[in-house]
N, C-alpha and C positions, 0 to 999 in steps of 0.2 A: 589671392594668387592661386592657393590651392582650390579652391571653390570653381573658379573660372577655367583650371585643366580639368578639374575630373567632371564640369560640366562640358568640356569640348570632345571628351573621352565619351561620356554619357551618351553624347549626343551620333557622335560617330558612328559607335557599337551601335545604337538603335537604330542606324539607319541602313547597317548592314541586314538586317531583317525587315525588309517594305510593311511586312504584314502588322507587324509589331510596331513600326513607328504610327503605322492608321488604328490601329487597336489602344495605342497609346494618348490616343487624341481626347477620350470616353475620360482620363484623368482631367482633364482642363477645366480649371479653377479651385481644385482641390489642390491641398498643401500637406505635402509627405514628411516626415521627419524623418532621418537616417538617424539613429543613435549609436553612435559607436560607444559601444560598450569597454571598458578598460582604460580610454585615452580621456572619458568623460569631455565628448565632442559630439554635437550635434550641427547636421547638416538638414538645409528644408531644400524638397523639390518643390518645384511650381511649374507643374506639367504646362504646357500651352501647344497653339498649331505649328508653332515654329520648331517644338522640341522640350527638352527638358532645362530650367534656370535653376542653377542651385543659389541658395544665397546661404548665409552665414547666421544670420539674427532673423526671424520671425516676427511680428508683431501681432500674431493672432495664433491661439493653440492650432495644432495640427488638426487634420482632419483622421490621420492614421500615421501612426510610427510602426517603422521598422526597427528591432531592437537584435544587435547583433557585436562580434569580439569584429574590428578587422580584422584580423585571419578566416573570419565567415563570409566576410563582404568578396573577399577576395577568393575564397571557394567559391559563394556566388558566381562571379561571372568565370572562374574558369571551370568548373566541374560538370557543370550541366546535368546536376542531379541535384536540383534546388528541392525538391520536395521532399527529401535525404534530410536539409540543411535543417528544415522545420519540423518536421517528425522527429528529429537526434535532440530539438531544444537549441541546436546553436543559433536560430536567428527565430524571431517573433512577433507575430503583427496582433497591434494593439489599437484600440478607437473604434471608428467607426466598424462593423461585424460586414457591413454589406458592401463597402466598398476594401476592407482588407481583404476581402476573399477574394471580389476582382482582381487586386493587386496581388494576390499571390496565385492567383489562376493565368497572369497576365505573366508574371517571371517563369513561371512551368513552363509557359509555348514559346516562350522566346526560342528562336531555333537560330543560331549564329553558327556559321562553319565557320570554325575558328582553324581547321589545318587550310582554309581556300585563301584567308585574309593573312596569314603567317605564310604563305605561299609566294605572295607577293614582292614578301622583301628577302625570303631565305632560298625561293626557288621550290619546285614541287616538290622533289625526292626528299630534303631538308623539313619540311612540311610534313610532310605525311612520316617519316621517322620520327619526328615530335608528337606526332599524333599517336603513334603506337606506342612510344614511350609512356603516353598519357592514358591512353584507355590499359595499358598492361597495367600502370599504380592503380588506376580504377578498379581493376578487375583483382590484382594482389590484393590490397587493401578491404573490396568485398569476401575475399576468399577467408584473408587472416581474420575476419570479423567473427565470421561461419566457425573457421576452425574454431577459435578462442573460445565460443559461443558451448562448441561440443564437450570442448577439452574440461571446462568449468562444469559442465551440467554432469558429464563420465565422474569426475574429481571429486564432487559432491555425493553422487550416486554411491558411486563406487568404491573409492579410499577415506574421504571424509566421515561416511555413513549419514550425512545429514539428510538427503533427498535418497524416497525409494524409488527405483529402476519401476516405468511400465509395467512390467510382470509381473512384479511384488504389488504393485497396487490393485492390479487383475486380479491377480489371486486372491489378497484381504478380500478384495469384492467381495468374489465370489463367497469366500468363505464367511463373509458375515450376511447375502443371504442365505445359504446354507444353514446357520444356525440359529436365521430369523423362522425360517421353514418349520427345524424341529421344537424351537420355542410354542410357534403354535401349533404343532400336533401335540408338543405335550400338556399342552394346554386344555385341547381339546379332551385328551383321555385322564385329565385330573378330574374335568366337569359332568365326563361319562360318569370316573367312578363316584366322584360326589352322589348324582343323579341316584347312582342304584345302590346307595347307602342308606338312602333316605328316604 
């Protein structure tokens, strides 16, 4: 039951991008695992010309898993910044090296207007307020990452004392070849005076 909506979903969503459902065709005969990671469920694709078959049971290992929490599957298709999802470690592709990097070069370009398809049934203005709803969390969301990012690195630097500030470390720089300098000039004038000792 579930298998046969989120492959009628699957199939929909890919076909709102022409480009993507003929780019999607290069999968046929290969066999995808979805793992949902936490609910310990796993789902096969079986890309073909008609679209995507999910089934439930496999009878042959996969060719490549997708390894992810649902709450990743479902950033997945709404965030549109899958390349986020995999670089952060929430979702990961495993198996085959040559065909997971299609597979995840193939979810990158997926290009779905999602405020044109919510248009539909909520009306433009309704659409595109969801939309800016959606890119303003995208855009807070990257902001507060930045900030948090700064706020921990100052915290450290600066009240913790565990991490030295840019400057301080210019500075040691500097100062340790500065004393690499007079190490060997004094070096030089211990060997002078050696020399005319002897």
């Amino acid at each position: 039951m579930i298998a046969s909506l989120l492959e009628s979903i699957g199939n929909h969503v890919l076909r709102l991008d022409p480009d993507a459902f003929q780019r999607f065709q290069e999968f046929e005969g290969k066999l995808i695992c979805l793992d949902l990671l936490g609910v310990d469920r796993k789902l096969y694709l079986s890309p073909g010309e008609s679209g995507i078959r999910i089934i439930s049971g496999a009878e042959r290992d996969p060719d490549v898993t997708l390894s992810g929490s649902p709450a990743a599957f479902v950033q997945l298709g709404l965030s549109g910044l899958p390349a986020t999802l995999f670089r952060e470690g929430k979702l990961e592709i495993t198996g085959d090296i040559e065909l997971g990097q299609g597979l995840r070069r193939f979810i990158e370009e997926v290009d779905i207007d999602w405020e044109e398809l919510l248009s539909r049934y909520v009306g433009d203005v309704a659409a595109h307020q969801a939309g800016n709803l959606i890119r303003g969390l995208s855009d807070w969301r990257r902001n507060a990452h930045h900030t948090a990012q700064r706020n921990i690195s100052e915290f450290l630097q600066e009240e913790a004392r565990f991490l030295a500030s840019s400057s301080s470390v210019t500075h040691f720089a500097d100062a340790v070849d500065e004393l690499r300098s007079a190490t060997d000039r004094l070096e030089q004038r211990v060997l002078r005076l050696q020399a005319s000792l002897s």
